[in-house]
N, C-alpha and C positions, 0 to 999 in steps of 0.2 A: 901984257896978258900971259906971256910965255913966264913972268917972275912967277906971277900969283896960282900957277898947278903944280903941282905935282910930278917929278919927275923919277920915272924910274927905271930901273938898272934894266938890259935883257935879262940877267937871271927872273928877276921879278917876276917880269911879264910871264914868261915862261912859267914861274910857277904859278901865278893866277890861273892862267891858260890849262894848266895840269888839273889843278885845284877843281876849273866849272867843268872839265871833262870825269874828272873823276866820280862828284859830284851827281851824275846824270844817270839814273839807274839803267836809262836805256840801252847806255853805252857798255855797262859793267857786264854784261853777256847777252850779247848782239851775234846774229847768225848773217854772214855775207856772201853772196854767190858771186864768182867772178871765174875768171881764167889765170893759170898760175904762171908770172914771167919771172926771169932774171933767178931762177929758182937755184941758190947755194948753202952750199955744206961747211962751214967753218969746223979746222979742228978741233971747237971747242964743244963739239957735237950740237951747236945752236945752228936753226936753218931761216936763212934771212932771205925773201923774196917779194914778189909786186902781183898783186891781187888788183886785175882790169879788166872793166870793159868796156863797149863802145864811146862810152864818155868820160872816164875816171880812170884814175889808178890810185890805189890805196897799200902804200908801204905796210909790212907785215913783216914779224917776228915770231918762232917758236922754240921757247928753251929746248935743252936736252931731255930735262925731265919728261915733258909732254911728246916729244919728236920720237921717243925711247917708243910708243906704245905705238906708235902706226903699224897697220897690219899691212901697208902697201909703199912701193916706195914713188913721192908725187914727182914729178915733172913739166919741162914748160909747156903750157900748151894746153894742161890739161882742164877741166871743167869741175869745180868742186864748190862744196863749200864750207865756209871757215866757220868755227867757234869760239870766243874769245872776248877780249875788249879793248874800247879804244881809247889811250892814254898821249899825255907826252913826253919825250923822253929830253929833258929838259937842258942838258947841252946840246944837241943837236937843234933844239926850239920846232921841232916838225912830229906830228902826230902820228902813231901810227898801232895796228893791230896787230895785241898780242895775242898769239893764237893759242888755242888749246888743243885745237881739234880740227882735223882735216877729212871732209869725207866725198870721194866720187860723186859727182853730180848725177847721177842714174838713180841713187838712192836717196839725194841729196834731202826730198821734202818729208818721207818716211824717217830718216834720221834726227830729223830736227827733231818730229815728233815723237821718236822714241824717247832721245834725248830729254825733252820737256817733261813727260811724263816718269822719267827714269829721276828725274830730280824732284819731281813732285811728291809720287811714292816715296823715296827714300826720306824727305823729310818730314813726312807723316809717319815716317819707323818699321812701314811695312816691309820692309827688310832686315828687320833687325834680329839677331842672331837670336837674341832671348827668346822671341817668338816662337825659332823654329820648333817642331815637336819631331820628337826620337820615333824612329821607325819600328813598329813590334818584329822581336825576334823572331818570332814562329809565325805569322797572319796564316788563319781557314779561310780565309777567304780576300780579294783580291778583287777591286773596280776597276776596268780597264776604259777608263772615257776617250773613245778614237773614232776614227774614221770606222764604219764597219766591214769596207771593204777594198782597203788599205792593206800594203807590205805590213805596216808597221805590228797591226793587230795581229796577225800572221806569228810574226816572229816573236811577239812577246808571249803569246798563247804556247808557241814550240819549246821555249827556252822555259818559261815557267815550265810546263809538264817535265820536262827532259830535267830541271834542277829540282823540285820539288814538288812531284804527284800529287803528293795527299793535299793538296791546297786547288780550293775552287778558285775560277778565276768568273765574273760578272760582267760582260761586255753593256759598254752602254753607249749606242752608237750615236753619233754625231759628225756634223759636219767641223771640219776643218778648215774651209777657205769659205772664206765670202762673205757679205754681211748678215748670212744667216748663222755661222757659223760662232760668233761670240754668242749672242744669246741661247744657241743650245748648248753649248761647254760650259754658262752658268746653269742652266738649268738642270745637266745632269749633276754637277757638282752639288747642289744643293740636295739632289734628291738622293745621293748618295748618303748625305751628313743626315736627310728628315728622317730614313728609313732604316739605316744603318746597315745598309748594302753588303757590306764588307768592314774589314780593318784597316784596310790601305786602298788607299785611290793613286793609279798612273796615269796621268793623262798627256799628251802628245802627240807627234806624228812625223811624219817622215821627213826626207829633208826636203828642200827649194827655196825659191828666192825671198828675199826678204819680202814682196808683196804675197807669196804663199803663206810664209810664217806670221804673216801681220794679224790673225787671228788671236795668239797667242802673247800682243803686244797691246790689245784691247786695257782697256782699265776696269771694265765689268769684268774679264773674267780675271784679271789681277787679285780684284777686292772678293772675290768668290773663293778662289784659292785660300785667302789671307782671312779669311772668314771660317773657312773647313775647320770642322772640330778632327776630320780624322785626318791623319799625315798625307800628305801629297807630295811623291813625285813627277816633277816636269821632267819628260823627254820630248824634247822637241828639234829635231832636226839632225845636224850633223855634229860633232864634236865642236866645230867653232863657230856656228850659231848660238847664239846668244838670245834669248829674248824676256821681258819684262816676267813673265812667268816662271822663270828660270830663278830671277831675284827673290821671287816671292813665296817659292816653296818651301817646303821645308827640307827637299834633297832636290838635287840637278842631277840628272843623269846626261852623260852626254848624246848619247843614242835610246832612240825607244829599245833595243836589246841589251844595252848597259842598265835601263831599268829594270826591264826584269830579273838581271844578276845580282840589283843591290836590292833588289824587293823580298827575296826569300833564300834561305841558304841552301847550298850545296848537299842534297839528301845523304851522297855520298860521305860525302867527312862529315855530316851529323853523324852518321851509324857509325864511322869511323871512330868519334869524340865519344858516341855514348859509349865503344865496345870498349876503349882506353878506359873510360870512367869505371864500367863496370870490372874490368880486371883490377881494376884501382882499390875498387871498394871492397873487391873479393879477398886481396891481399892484404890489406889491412884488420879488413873483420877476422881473415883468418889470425893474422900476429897476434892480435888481440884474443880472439879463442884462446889462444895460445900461453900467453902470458897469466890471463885469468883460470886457466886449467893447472899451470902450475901453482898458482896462488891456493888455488881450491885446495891440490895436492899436499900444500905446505899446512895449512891449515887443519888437515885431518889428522896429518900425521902430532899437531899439537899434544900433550897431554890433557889437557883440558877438555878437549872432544873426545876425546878417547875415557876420560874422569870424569863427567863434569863437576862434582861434589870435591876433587880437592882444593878447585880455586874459591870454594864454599869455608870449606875446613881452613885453608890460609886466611880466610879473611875475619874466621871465630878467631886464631888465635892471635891475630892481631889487634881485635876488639876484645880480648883478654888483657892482649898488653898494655893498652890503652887503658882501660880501667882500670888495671894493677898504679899504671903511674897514677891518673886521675885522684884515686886514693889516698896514695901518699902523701901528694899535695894536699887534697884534702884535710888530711889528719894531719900535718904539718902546719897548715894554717889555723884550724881549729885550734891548736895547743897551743901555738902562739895569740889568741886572742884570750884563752882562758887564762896564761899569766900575765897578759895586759889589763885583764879585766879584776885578776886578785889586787893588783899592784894597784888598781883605780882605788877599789874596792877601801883598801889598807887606808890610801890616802885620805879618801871620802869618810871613812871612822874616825882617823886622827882628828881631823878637822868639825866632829859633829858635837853639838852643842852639852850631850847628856853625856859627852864624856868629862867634859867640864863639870856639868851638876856633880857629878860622883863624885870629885874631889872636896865637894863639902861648897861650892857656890851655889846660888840661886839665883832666880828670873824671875822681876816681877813687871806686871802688866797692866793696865788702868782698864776701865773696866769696858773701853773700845774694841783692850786686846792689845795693844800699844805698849812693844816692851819700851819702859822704863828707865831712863838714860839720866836725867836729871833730876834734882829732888823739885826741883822749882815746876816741876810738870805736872805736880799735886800739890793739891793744898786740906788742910785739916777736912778730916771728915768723910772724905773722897775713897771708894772702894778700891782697891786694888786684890789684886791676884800672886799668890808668890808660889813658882815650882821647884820643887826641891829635885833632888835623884829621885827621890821615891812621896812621890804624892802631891799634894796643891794646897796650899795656905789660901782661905777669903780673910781676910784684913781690912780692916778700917784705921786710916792713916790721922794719930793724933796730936802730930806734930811734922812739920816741915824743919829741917837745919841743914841749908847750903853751906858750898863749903866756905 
């Protein structure tokens, strides 16, 4: 029995073993809650530790690269949970969790689900930089979708007036926490984009804990943002809060008062920039006055403007000149076709027939007209015509004598 199977190596098995686990989407990123033991730091900055609880212990791994981004430093003991997948590491022939991601068990089931949703979004593209839309230089007007009776609105209202007056600001108030709180953050959003409220929409709020901020991690009001035809700034919380809204905008502010800095410029160095510009443009138009007043100058001083009939008179006697040479060609060509035309002429008479007749020849012609070349081209009887120099013989031919 034992000839007739198959027998195979540890490597092998180990890699089938690898092969059905890898194979298992389940596995491929799996979220696992446990308690952190045996928790070490290799100097190769990878951190190898044992993820247990009351009935298990599951070996765990977390490269450098991933360990590099913790915002907390984990220890034994402590309650968290992991992100990752589980593989084998096939010399060793034991399975264990590679980790990605380690988070505090107090936030542990909010995390998952921002998580889930932070991968969903992004691979539907609502994150994607092309999207974003450029914030207007100048905006008259300004939606602030907040709390209405909030720090945050407070301080964005002071800071706008205080960096940029002449701009209205449109509060459009809403709840911020609770389940009432996503559906009215889409609802103003939208009725900002149907109405066109403003140029720009802020929407945010102040800081607190991740269940505070969990409004702004909704997926309605994600897809409401990512829908806005006009620009949206997330401000939402403190500098290192972070949330799905924040992905989705088209600017991140880190505080609801850092939005109102990058919402509108500093009136001050505007006036400042226009007065630069305007000295700018003064100094230049003047050079310019300047240059074209001496051109003016030069120009007057020409003879021509001061005459204007000599540049008249120069240009008779240059169409004098012109017709003088014209001329001469002229008549130099002419004289040469008149002795080309004697010399034709001379030829054309040498060669004509009645200078022949004169010397005492004749032509004669049958009575088609047909000069005459052989006697054989008449026969007795037949008319002919004969031209002398001076006159015409009619004849009748009484005899034929070839030669």
């Amino acid at each position: 029995m034992a000839g007739e199977a198959k027998v195979f190596s540890v490597t092998e098995v180990n890699q089938i073993v690898k092969s059905m686990l890898d194979g298992a989407p389940v596995l491929n990123h799996i979220y696992v809650r446990g308690e952190l033991s045996n928790y070490k730091i290799y100097g190769s900055g990878h951190h190898y530790f044992t993820l247990k609880d009351p009935e298990g212990v599951l070996r765990c791994v977390m490269f450098r690269s991933n360990a590099s981004k913790l915002r907390f430093r984990p220890e034994n003991g402590m309650k968290v949970i992991l992100c990752g997948r589980v593989t084998v590491f096939p010399r060793d022939g034991q399975y264990q969790l590679y980790c990605s991601s380690i988070t505090p068990e107090g936030v542990g089931d909010l995390y998952v689900a921002f998580e889930q949703l932070k991968a969903k979004l992004y691979q539907e593209g609502l994150f994607d930089p092309a999207h974003k839309k450029p914030l207007p230089p100048y905006p008259e007007r300004i939606a602030v979708i907040t709390s209405g009776s909030g720090a945050a609105v407070h301080d964005m209202i002071r800071i706008l007036g205080k960096r940029y007056p002449i701009c209205q600001v449109v509060v459009l108030p809403v709840r911020v926490q609770g389940a009432e709180a996503p559906p009215e953050i889409v609802g103003a959003l939208r009725y900002a984009n149907r109405w066109r409220v403003a140029d720009l929409i802020i929407t945010g709020r102040g800081g607190g804990s991740m269940e505070d901020l969990w409004a702004f991690n909704d997926e309605r009001v994600a897809r409401a943002i990512y829908e806005s035809e006009l620009p949206v700034i997330s401000a939402v919380g403190h500098e290192p809060d972070v949330t799905i809204a924040d992905y989705v905008a088209d600017v991140r502010a880190s505080t609801p008062s850092n939005a109102a800095e990058l919402a509108v410029p500093e009136l001050l160095e505007l006036e400042a920039t226009l007065s630069s510009t305007q000295n700018f443009l003064v100094s230049r138009m003047t050079d310019r006055l300047a240059r074209q007043r001496q051109l003016l100058q030069k120009l007057a001083a020409n003879r021509v403007m001061q005459d204007p009939m000599v540049q008249v008179q120069e240009k008779r006697m240059a169409l004098d000149h012109v017709h003088q040479q014209l001329t001469r060609v002229a008549e130099a060509s002419l004289a040469g076709r008149r002795e080309q035309f004697a010399a034709l002429a001379a030829a054309l008479d040498a060669l004509s027939p009645l200078k022949v007749l004169g010397r005492g020849y004749a032509m004669a012609r049958d009575a088609q007209g047909v000069i005459l070349k052989d006697a054989e081209s008449v026969r007795p009887g037949d008319g002919v015509t004969v031209t002398l120099s001076r006159g015409v013989l009619d004849c009748t031919v009484d005899g034929v004598r070839p030669e």
